[in-house]
Each structure stands twice: as structure tokens, then as C-alpha cells.
Backbone as CSV, one residue per row, in Angstrom:
resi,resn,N_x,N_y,N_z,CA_x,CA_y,CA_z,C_x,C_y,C_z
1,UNK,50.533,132.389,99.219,50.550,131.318,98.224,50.042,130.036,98.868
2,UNK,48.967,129.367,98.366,48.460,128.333,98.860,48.688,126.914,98.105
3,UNK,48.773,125.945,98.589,49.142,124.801,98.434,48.178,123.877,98.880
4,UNK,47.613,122.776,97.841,46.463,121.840,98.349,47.314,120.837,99.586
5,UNK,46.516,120.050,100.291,47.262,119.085,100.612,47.912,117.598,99.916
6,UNK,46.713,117.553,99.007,47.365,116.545,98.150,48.741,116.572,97.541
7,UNK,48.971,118.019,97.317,50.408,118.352,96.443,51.594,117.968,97.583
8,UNK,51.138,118.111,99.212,52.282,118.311,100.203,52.453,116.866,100.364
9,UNK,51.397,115.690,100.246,51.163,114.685,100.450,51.676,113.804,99.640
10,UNK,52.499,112.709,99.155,52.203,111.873,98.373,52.600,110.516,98.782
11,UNK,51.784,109.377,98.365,51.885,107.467,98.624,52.025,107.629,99.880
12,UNK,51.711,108.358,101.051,51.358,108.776,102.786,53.397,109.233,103.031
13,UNK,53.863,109.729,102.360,54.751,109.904,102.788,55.206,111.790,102.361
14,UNK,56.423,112.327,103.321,56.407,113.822,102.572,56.906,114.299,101.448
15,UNK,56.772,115.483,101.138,56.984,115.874,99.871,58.204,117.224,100.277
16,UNK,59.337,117.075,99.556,60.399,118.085,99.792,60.782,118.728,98.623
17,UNK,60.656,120.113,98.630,60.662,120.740,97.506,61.699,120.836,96.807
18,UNK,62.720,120.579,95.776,63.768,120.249,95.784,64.225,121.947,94.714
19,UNK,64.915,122.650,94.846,65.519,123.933,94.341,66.912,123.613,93.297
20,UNK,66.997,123.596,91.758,68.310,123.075,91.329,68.842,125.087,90.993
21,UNK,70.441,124.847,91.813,70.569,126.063,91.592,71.781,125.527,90.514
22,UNK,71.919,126.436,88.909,73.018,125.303,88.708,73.504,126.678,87.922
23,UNK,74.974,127.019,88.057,75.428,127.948,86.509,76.314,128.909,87.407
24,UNK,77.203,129.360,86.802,78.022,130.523,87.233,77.048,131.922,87.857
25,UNK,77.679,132.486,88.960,77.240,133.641,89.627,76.947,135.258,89.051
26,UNK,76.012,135.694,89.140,76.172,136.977,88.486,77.012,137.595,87.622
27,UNK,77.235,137.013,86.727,78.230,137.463,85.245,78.053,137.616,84.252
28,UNK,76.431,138.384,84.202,76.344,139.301,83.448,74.804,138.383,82.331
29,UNK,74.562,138.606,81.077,73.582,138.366,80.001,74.038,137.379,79.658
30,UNK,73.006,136.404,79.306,73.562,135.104,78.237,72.273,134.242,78.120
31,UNK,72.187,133.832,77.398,71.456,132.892,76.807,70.798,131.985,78.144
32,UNK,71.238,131.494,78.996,71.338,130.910,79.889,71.868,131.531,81.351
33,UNK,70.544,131.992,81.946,70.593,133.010,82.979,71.527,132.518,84.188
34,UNK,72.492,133.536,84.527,73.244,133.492,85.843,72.771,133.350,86.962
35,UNK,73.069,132.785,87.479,72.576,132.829,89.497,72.597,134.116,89.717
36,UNK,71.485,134.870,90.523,71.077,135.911,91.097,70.036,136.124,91.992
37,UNK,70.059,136.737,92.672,69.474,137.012,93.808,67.740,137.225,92.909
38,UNK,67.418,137.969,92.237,66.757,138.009,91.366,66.126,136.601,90.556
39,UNK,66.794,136.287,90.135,66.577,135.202,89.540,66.058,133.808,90.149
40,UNK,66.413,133.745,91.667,66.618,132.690,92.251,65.484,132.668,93.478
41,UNK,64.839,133.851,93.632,64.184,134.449,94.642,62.831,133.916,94.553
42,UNK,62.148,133.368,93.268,60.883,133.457,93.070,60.837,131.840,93.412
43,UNK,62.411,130.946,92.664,62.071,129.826,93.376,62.297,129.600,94.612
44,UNK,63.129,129.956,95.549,63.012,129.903,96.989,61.844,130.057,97.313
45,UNK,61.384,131.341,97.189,59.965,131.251,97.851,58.726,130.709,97.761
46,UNK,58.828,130.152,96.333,57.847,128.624,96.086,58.384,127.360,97.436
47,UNK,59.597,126.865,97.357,60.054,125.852,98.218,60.011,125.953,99.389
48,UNK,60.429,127.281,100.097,59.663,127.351,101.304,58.040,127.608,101.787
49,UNK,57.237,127.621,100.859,56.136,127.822,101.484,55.541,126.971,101.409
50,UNK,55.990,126.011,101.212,55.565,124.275,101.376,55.404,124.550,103.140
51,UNK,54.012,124.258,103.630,54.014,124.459,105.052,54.361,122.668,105.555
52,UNK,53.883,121.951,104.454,53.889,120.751,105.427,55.179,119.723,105.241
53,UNK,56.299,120.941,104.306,57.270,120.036,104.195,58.307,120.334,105.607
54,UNK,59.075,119.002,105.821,59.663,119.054,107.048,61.239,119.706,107.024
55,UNK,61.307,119.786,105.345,62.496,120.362,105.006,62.604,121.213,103.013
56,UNK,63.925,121.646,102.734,63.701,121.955,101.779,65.420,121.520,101.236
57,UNK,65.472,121.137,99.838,66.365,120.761,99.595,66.412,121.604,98.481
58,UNK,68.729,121.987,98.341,69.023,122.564,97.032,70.214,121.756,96.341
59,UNK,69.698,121.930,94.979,70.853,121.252,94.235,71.896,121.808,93.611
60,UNK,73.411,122.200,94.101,74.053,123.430,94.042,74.710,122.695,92.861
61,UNK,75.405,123.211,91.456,76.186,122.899,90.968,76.641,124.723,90.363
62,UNK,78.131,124.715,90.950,78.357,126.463,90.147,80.105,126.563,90.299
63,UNK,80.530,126.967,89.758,81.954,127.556,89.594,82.273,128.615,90.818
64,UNK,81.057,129.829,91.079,81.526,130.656,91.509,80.966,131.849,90.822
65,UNK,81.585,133.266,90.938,81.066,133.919,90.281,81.061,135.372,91.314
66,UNK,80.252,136.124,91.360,80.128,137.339,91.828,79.770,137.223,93.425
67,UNK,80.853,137.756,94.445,81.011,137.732,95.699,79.675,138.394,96.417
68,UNK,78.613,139.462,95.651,77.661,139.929,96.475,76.698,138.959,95.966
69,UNK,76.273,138.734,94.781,75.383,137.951,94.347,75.146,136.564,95.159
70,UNK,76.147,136.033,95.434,76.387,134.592,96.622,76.259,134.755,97.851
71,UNK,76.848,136.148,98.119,76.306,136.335,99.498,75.193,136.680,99.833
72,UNK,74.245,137.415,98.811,72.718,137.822,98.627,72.074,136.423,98.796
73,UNK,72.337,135.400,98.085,71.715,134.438,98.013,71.567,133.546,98.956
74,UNK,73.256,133.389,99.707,73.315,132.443,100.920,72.224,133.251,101.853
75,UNK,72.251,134.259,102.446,71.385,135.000,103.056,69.896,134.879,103.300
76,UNK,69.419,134.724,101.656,67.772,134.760,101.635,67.734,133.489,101.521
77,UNK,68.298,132.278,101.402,67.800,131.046,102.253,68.169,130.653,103.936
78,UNK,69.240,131.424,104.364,68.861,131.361,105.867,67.507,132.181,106.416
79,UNK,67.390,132.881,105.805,66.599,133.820,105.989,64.965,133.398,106.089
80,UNK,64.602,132.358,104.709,63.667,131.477,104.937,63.324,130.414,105.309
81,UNK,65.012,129.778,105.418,65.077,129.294,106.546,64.161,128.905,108.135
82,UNK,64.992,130.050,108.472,64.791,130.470,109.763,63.407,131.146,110.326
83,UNK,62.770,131.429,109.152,61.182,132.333,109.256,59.901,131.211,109.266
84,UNK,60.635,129.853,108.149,59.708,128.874,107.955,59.903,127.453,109.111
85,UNK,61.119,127.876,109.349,61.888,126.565,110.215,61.837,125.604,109.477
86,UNK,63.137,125.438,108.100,63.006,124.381,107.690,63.968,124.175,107.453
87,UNK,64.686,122.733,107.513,65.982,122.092,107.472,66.412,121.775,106.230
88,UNK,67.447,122.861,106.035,67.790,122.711,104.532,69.276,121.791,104.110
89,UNK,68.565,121.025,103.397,69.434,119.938,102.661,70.517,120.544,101.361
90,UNK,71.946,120.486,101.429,72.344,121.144,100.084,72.958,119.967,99.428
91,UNK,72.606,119.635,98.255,73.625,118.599,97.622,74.373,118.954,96.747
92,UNK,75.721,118.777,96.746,76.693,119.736,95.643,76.562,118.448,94.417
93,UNK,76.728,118.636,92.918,76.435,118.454,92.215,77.970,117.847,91.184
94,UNK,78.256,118.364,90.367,79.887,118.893,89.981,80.944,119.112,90.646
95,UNK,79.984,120.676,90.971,81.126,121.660,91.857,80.337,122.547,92.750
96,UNK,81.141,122.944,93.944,80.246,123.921,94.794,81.597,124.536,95.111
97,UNK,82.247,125.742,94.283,83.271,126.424,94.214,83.382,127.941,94.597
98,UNK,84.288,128.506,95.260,83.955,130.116,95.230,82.566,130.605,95.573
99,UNK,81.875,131.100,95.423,80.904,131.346,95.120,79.534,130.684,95.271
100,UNK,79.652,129.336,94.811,79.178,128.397,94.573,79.207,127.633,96.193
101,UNK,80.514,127.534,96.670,80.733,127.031,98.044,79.638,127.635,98.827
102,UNK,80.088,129.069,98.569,79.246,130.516,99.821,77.681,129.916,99.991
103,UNK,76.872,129.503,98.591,75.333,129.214,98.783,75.229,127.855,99.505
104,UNK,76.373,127.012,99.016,76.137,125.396,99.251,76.177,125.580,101.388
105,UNK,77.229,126.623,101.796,77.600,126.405,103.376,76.112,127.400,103.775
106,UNK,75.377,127.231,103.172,73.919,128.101,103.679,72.594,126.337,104.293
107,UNK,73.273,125.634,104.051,72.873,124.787,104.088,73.019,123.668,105.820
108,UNK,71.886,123.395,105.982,72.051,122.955,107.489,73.064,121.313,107.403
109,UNK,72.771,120.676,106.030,73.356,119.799,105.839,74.100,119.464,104.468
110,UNK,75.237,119.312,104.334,75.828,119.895,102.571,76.004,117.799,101.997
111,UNK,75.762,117.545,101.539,75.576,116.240,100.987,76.584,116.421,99.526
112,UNK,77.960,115.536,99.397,78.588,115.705,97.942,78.596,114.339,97.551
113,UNK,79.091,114.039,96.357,79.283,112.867,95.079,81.054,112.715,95.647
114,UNK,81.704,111.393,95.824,82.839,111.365,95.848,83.769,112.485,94.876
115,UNK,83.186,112.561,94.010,84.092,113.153,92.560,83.595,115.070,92.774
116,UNK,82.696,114.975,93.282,82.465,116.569,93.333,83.760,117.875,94.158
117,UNK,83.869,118.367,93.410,85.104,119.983,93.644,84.071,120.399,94.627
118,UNK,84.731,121.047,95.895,84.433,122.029,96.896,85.285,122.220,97.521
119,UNK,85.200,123.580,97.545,86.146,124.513,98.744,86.120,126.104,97.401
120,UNK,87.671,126.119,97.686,88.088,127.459,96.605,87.842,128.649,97.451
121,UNK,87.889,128.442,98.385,87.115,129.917,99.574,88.282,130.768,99.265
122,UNK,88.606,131.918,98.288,89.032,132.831,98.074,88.254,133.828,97.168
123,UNK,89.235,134.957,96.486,88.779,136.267,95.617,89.710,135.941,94.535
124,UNK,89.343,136.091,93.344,89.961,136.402,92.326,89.745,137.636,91.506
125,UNK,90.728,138.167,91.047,90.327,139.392,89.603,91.030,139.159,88.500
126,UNK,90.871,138.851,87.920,91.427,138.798,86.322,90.843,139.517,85.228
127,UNK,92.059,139.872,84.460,91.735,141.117,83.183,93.145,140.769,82.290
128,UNK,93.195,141.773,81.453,93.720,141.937,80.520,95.183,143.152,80.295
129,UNK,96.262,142.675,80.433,96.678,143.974,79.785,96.947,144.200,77.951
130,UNK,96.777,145.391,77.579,96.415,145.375,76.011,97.009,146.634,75.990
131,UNK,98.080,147.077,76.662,98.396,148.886,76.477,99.850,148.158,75.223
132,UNK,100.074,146.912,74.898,101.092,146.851,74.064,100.313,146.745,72.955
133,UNK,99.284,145.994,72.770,98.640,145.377,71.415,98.121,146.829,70.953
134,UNK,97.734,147.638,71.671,96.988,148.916,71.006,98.151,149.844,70.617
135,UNK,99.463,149.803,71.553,100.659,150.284,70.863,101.295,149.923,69.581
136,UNK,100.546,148.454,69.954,101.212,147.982,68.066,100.809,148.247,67.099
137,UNK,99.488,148.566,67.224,98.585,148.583,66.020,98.362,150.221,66.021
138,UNK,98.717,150.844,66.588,98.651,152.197,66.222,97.464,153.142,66.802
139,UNK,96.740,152.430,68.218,95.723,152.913,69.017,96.233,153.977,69.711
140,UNK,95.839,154.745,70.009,96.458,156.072,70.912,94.946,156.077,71.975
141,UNK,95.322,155.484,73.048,94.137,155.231,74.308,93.894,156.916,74.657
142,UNK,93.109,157.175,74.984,92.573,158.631,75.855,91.026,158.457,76.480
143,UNK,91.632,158.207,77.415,90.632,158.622,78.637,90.693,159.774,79.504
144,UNK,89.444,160.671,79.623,89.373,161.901,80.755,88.731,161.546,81.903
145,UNK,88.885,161.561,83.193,87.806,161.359,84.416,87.886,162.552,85.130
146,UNK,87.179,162.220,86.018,86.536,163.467,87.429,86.898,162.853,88.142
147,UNK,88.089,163.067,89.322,87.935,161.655,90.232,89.670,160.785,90.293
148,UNK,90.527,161.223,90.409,91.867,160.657,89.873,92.093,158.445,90.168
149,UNK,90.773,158.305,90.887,91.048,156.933,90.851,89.975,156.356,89.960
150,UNK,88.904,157.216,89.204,87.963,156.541,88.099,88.290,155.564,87.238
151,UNK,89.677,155.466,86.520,89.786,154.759,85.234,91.089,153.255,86.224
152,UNK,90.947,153.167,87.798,91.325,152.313,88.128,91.709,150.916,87.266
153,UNK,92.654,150.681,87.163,93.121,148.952,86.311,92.767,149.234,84.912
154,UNK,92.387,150.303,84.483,92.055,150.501,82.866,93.037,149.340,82.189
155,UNK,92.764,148.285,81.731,93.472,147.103,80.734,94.550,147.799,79.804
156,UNK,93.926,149.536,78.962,94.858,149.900,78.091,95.822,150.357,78.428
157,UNK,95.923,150.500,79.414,97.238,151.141,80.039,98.441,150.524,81.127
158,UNK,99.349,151.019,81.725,100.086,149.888,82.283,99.427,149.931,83.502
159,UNK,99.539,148.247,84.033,99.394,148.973,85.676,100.099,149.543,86.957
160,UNK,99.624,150.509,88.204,99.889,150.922,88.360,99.968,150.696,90.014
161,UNK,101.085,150.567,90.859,101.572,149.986,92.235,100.568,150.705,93.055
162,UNK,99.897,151.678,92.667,98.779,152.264,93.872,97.263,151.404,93.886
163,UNK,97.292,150.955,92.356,95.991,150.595,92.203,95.813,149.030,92.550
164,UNK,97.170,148.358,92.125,96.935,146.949,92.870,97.161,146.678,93.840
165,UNK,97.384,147.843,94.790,97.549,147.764,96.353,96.086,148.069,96.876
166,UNK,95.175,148.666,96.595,94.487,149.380,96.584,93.040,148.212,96.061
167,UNK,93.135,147.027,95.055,92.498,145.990,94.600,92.759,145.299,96.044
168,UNK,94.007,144.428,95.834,94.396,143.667,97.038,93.924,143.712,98.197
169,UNK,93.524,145.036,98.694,93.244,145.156,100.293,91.765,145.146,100.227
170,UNK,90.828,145.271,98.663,89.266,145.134,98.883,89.333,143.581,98.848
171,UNK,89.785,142.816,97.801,90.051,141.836,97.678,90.336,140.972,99.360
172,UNK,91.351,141.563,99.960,91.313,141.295,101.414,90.273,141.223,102.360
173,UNK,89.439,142.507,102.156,88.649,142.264,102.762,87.164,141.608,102.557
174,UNK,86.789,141.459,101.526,86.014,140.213,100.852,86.635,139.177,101.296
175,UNK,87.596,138.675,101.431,87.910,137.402,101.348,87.753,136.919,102.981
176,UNK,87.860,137.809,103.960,88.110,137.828,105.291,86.444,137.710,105.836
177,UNK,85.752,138.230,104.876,83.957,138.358,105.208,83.081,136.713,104.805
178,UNK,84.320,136.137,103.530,83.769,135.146,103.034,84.547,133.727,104.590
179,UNK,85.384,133.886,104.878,86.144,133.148,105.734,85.153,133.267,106.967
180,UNK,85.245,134.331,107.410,83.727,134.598,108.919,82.475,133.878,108.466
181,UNK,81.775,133.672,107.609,81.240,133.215,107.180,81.036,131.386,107.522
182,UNK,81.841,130.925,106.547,82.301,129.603,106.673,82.768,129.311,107.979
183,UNK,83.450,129.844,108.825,83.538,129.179,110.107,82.355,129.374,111.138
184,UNK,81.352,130.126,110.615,80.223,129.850,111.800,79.235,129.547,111.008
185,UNK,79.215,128.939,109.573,78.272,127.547,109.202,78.486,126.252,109.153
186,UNK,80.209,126.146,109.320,80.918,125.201,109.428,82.016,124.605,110.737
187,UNK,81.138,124.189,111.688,81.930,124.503,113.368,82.817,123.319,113.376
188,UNK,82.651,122.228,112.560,83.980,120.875,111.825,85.267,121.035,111.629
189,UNK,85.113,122.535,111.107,85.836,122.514,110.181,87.770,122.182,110.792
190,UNK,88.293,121.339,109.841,90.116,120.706,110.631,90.719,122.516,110.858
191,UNK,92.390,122.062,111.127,93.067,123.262,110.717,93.759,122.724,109.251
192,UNK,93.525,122.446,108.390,94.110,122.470,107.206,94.851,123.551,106.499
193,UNK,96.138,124.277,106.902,96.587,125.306,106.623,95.969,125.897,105.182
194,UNK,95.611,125.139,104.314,95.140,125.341,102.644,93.595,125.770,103.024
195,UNK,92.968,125.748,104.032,91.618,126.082,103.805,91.243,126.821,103.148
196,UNK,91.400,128.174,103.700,91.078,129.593,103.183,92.093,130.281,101.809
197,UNK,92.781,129.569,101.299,93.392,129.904,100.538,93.224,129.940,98.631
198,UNK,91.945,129.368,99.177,91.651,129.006,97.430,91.828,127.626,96.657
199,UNK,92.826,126.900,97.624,92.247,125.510,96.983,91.172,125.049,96.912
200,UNK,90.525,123.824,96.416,89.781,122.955,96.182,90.180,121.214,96.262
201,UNK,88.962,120.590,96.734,88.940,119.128,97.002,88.274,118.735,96.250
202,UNK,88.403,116.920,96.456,87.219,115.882,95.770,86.275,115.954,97.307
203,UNK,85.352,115.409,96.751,84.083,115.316,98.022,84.281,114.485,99.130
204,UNK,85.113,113.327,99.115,85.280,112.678,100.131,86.519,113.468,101.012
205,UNK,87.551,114.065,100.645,88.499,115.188,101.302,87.777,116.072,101.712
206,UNK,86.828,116.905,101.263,85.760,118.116,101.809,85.133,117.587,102.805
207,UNK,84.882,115.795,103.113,83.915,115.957,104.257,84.987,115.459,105.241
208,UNK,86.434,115.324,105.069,87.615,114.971,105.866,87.915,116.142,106.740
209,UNK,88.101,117.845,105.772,88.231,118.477,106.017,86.664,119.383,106.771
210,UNK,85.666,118.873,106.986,84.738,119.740,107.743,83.626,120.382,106.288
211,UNK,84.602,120.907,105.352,83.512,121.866,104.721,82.357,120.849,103.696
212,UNK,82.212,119.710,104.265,80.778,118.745,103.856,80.510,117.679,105.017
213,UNK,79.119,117.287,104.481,79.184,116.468,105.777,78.963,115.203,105.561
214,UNK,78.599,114.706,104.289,78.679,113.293,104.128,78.930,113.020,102.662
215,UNK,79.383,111.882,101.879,78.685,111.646,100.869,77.749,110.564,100.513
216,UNK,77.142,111.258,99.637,75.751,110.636,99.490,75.186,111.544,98.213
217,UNK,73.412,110.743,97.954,72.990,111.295,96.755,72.006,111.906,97.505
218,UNK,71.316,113.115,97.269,69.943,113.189,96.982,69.087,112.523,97.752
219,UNK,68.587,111.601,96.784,67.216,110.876,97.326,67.291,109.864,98.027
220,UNK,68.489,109.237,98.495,68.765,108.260,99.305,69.091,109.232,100.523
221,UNK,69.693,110.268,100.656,69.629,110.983,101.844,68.397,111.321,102.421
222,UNK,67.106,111.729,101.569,66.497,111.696,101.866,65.114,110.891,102.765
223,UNK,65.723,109.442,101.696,64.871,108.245,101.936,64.958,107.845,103.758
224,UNK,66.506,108.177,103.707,67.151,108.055,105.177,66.754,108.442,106.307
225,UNK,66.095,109.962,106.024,65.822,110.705,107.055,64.300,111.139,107.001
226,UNK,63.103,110.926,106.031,62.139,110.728,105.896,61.302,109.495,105.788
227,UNK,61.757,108.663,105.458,61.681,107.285,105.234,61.145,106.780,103.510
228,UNK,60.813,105.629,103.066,60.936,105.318,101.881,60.234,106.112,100.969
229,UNK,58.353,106.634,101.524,57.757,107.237,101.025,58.020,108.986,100.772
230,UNK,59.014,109.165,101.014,59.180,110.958,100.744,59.232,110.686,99.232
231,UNK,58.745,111.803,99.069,58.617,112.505,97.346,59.643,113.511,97.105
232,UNK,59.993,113.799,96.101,60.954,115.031,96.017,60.160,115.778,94.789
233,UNK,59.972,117.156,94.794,59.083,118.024,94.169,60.044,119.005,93.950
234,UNK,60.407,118.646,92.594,61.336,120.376,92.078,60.501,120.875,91.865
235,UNK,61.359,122.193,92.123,60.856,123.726,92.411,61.518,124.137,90.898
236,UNK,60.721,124.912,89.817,60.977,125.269,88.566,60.523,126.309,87.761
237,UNK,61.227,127.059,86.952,61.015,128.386,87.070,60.037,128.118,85.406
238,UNK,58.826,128.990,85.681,58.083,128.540,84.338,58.454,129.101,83.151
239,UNK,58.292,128.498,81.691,59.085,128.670,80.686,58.647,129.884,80.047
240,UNK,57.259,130.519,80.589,56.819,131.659,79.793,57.601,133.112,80.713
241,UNK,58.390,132.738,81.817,58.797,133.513,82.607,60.326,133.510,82.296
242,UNK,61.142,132.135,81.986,62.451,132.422,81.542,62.181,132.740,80.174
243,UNK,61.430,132.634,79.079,62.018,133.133,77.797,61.720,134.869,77.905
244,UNK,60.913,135.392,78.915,60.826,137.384,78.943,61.763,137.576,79.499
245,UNK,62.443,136.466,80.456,63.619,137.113,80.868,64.795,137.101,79.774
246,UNK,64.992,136.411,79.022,65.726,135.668,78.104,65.359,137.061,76.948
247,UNK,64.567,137.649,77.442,64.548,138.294,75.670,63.775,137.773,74.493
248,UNK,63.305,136.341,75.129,62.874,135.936,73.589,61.570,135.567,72.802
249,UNK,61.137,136.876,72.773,59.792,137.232,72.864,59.578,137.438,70.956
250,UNK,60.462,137.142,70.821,60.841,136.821,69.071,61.462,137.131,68.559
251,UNK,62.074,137.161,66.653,63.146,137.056,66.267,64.524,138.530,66.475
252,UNK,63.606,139.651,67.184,64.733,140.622,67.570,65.283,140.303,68.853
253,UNK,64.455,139.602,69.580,64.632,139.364,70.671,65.770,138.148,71.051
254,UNK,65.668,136.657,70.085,66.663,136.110,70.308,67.952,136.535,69.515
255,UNK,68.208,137.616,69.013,69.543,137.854,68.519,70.048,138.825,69.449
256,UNK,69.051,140.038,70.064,69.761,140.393,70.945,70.281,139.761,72.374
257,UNK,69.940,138.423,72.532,69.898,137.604,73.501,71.237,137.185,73.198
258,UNK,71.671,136.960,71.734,72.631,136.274,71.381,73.994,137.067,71.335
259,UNK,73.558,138.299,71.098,74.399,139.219,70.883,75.479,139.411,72.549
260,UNK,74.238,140.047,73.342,74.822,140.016,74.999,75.023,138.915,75.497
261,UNK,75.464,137.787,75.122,75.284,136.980,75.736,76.873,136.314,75.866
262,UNK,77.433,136.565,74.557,79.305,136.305,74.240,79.893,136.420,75.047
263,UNK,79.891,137.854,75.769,80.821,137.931,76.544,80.538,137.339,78.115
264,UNK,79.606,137.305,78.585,78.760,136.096,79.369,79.140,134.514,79.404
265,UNK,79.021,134.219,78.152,79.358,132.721,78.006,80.638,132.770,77.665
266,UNK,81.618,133.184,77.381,82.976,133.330,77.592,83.283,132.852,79.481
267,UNK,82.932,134.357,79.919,83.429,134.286,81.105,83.344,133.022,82.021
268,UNK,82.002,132.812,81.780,81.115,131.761,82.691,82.269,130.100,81.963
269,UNK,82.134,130.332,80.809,83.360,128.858,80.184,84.667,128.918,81.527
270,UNK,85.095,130.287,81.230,86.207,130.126,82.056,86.334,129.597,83.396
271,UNK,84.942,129.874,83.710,84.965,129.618,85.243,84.606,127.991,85.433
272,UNK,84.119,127.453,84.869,83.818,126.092,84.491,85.417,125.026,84.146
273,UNK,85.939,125.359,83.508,87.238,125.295,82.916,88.431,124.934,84.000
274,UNK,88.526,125.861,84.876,89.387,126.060,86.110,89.080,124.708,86.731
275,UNK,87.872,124.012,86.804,87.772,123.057,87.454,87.653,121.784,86.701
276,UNK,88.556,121.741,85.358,88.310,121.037,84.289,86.896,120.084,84.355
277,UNK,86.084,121.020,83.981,84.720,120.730,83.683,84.173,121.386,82.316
């Protein structure tokens, strides 16, 4: 992929490609596409192949969301990182939560807003039990499997002391992969007994506690460390490329968009919500 120089160039000063990653993690169809490795891949690799930029900046705002999807992602920007040698700027936005944290600590330098949520470095699972409501109404559940742990946490039924022992200890160990993690992108970091536990901070406590490193905006961080003339050049995904992804290639297309998309924008509310946002 080639790039003029004029584009790397602008008023004699550099140009930094700026990446906005913004929305809940892999959770599924909606109107408004999830963070994914997939999804997120085509703009990374526009922003790093800026040869003459001296860095690359991302604009994290996310709840959280799906534990491989974040870790896929933190990954393929160290990854280009480290191939392009370029010093990546993260600025948390809202929130850089769960999930959201995992991409933001991929970052050589994490930049927050006094008011911005970060941390939450844990696992969650949440569901439903419904084995009474279907008892009330006169549902008779039947499920057959191959496999005596297939229908694991089934919602219609009660749960069961093997299976949330059995959650807990994957859950454990996700959470122990996400913790290794954070302490060797984050060498600051206090002993704050609450670290790893799933709380969350305001931005000026996150850079008290290690997991940020200053606050500040954006383009004044930038101005700082490039000097007045840097440019900032978002990186943006083109609109004839999100509406095929989107489905909405016309009128069957945006209803089935609309259709998969409920239980998507449900979830993704919730996760937004938690951080009264």
C-alpha cells in the first residue's frame, strides 16, 4: 500500500494516523458493528503503513466485551507495532473497561480525560435463570445431548454445583492470562489490593494507580511531542465497505440487519450501563 508524500507531510510538520476504536467487544450483529479482530484489522493496517509517521495513535472508547476478541486485537497492534516500529499513543475516551482496558494497555503510552472509567481487569458471565417462568407457564424444557457436559448452564433448568465450579475455574483462568498481561505492559503499576479485581477508576486515580500515564487530550499530547505542526489523520473505514458489512445492500437487507441486531444492542446497552454511561 503506497502513500504519496504529500499525504505523510502536512504545513512541514508530521502526520499521525489516528485509529477511533469505539463500541462494545465481539457481541455479536447489530446495526452498529462490534470491535473485532476482523473488523478492526483493515484499519490498523492503513495506520501503520504510514512509513513516515513517527507514531500511530488510537482512540479507545469500549465497555468491554469478548475476552478473545480483545486479546486478538491487543496483539495485532503490538504486532504492528513492533514490525513498523511505531510508538503507539492510546487515548481512552469515556471508558477503557474490561476488555476495552486489554486494547487501551497495548499501547506504549495510554493518555485519559480526568472523568474517563479504566481498569475493571476481571471476567464476568451473566445469564438467566427461567426453569421457574417456563414452570409457570406450562413449558416442559427437553433437551437430548452426546456429551454429558453439552447443555452446560442451560438458563431452563436449575443450576448445577459441577457446572459453576467448572465456569469459575475457566473464568479463573482467563482472568489470570488477562492480569499477566497488564503487569508486563504496565511495569507502574502500585500494589492497590483492588487492582485485579474488577473495579474501576476516574482517570486521574488510573494514572495514581499505574494503569495510565497521564492526563491529557489527544492533540495537545501530540502537539507536545511532535511539535505545533503535527497533523492528525483518521484512519476510517469506507462507507461502501461498512454498509456490505451491515447488510444493507437494500430494503431486505436493512431489516435483516434490524432483526439480528436486538439482541446485540441489548447486550452491548448493558455493558455501557454498568458504567453509567
Amino acid at each position: 500500500m503506497a502513500f504519496s508524500l504529500k499525504g505523510l507531510i502536512s504545513r512541514g510538520g508530521p502526520v499521525i494516523p489516528v485509529v477511533r476504536l469505539s463500541g462494545a467487544i465481539g457481541t455479536g450483529p447489530g446495526l452498529r458493528p462490534s470491535l473485532s479482530l476482523a473488523s478492526v484489522e483493515p484499519l490498523l493496517t492503513r495506520a501503520f503503513a504510514y512509513k513516515a509517521a513517527p507514531a500511530v495513535a488510537i482512540s479507545v472508547n469500549s465497555p468491554g466485551g469478548a475476552a478473545v476478541q480483545s486479546h486478538l486485537i491487543h496483539k495485532r497492534i503490538r504486532g504492528l507495532a513492533e514490525e513498523k516500529n511505531k510508538h503507539v499513543i492510546v487515548a481512552v475516551e469515556d471508558v477503557a473497561a474490561s476488555g476495552g482496558y486489554m486494547i487501551a494497555a497495548a499501547g506504549d503510552e495510554i493518555l485519559v480525560d480526568a472523568s474517563s472509567i479504566v481498569g475493571s481487569i476481571g471476567v464476568i458471565f451473566a445469564g438467566f435463570g427461567l426453569q421457574k417462568m417456563i414452570a409457570k407457564i406450562g413449558v416442559e424444557r427437553r433437551i437430548h445431548t452426546a456429551g454429558r457436559n453439552k447443555s452446560i448452564l442451560d438458563p431452563f433448568v436449575p443450576e448445577k454445583e459441577e457446572d459453576i465450579e467448572r465456569l469459575k475455574a475457566l473464568q479463573e483462568d482467563v482472568h489470570a492470562a488477562f492480569i499477566e498481561l497488564v503487569r508486563e505492559r504496565r511495569k507502574a503499576l502500585t500494589d492497590e489490593p483492588d487492582l485485579f479485581t474488577g473495579a474501576f477508576w476516574g482517570g486521574r486515580r488510573a494514572v495514581e494507580l499505574g494503569l495510565a500515564d497521564r492526563v491529557a487530550d489527544l492533540p495537545t499530547a501530540l502537539k507536545e511531542r511532535y511539535g505545533e505542526k503535527v497533523t492528525m489523520k483518521p484512519i476510517a473505514q469506507s462507507q461502501g465497505l461498512l454498509r456490505r458489512r451491515l447488510g444493507l445492500a437494500g430494503p431486505s437487507g436493512v431489516l435483516a440487519a434490524e432483526l439480528a441486531g436486538i439482541a446485540g444492542a441489548i447486550e452491548e446497552r448493558l455493558l455501557w450501563e454498568r458504567y453509567g454511561l
